[in-house]
C-alpha positions as CSV (number, residue, x, y, z in Angstrom):
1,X,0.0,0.0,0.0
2,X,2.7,2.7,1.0
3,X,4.6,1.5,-2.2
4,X,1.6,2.3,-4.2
5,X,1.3,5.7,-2.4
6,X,5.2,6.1,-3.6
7,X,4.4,5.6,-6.8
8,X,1.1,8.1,-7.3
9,X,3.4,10.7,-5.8
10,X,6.3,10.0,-7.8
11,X,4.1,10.1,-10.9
12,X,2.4,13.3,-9.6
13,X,5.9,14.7,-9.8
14,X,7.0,13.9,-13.1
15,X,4.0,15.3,-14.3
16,X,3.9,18.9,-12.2
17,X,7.7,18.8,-14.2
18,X,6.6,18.5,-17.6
19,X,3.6,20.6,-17.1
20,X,5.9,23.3,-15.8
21,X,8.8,23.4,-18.3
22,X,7.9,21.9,-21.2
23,X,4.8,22.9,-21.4
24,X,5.7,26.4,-20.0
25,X,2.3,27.0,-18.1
26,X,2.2,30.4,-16.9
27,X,0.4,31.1,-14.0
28,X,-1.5,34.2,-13.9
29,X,-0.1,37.8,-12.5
30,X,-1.9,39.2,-10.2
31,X,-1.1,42.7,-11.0
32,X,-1.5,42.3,-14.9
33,X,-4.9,40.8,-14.2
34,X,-5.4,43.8,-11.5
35,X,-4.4,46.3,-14.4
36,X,-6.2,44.7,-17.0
37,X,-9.5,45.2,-14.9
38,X,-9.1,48.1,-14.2
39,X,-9.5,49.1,-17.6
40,X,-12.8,48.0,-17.9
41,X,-15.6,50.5,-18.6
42,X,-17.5,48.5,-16.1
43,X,-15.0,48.4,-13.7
44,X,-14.4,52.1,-13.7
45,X,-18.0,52.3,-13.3
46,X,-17.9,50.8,-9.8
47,X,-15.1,52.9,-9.0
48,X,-16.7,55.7,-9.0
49,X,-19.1,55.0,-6.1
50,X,-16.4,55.8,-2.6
51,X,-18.2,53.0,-1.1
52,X,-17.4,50.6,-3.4
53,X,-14.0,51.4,-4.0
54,X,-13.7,50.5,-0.2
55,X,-14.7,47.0,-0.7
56,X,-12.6,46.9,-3.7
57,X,-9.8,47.9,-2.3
58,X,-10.7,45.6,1.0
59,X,-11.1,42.4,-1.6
60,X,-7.6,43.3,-3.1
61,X,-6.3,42.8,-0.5
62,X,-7.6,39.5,1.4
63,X,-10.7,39.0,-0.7
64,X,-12.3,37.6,-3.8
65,X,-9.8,39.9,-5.8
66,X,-6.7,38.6,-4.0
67,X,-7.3,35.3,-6.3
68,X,-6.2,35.6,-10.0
69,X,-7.8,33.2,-11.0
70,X,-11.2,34.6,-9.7
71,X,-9.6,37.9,-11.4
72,X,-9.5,35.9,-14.7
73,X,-13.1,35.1,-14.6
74,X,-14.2,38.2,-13.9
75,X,-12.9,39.2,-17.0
76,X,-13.4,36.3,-19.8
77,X,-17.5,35.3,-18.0
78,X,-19.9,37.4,-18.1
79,X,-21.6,35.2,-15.6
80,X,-18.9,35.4,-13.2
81,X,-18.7,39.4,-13.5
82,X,-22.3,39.9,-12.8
83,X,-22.1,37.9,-9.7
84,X,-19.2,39.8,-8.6
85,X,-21.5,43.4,-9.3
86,X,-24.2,41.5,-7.4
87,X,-22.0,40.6,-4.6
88,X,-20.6,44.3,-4.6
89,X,-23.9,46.0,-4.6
90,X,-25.3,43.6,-1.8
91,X,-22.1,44.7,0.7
92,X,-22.4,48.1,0.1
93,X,-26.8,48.3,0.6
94,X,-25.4,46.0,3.8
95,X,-23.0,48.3,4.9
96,X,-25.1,50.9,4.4
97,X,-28.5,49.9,6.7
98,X,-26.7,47.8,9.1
C-alpha cells in the first residue's frame, strides 16, 4: 500500500515537471490581471461609487480579488462578473443599513 502511495506521488511529480517546463504553463499575474480590470468601462463604473472602491480595495487585499484566478473570470464570464456586481452592490446596501 505505501509503495503504491510512492508511486502516485512520484508520478504526480513527473507530471507537475513536464507541465511546468515543457509545457511552460504560466500562472497568472496578479497585478496584470489587477491592471487589466481596471480598464474595464465597467470596472471604472464601480469605482466611482467611494463606497465601493472601499470594498474593492478591502477584496484586493484579502478578498475575492486577492485570487487571480477569480480575477481571470471576472474578465473572460460574463456570468462570473455579474455575480461579482451583485455581490458588490449587496455589501455596500449591507454596509449601508446595518
Amino acid at each position: 500500500m505505501l509503495f503504491l502511495l510512492l508511486c502516485l506521488l512520484t508520478g504526480a511529480f513527473f507530471i507537475e515537471l513536464i507541465r511546468k517546463y515543457i509545457f511552460m504553463e504560466k500562472k497568472p499575474n496578479h497585478e496584470e490581471l489587477w491592471l487589466e480590470l481596471i480598464r474595464q468601462e465597467w470596472f471604472q463604473e464601480l469605482l466611482e461609487n467611494q463606497e465601493m472602491k472601499d470594498w474593492i480595495n478591502s477584496d484586493k487585499e484579502n478578498g475575492l480579488l486577492h485570487d487571480p484566478n477569480y480575477i481571470r473570470k471576472i474578465l473572460d464570464k460574463e456570468m462570473h462578473r455579474e455575480i461579482f456586481i451583485r455581490y458588490l452592490t449587496d455589501k455596500t446596501k449591507v454596509n449601508k443599513y446595518g
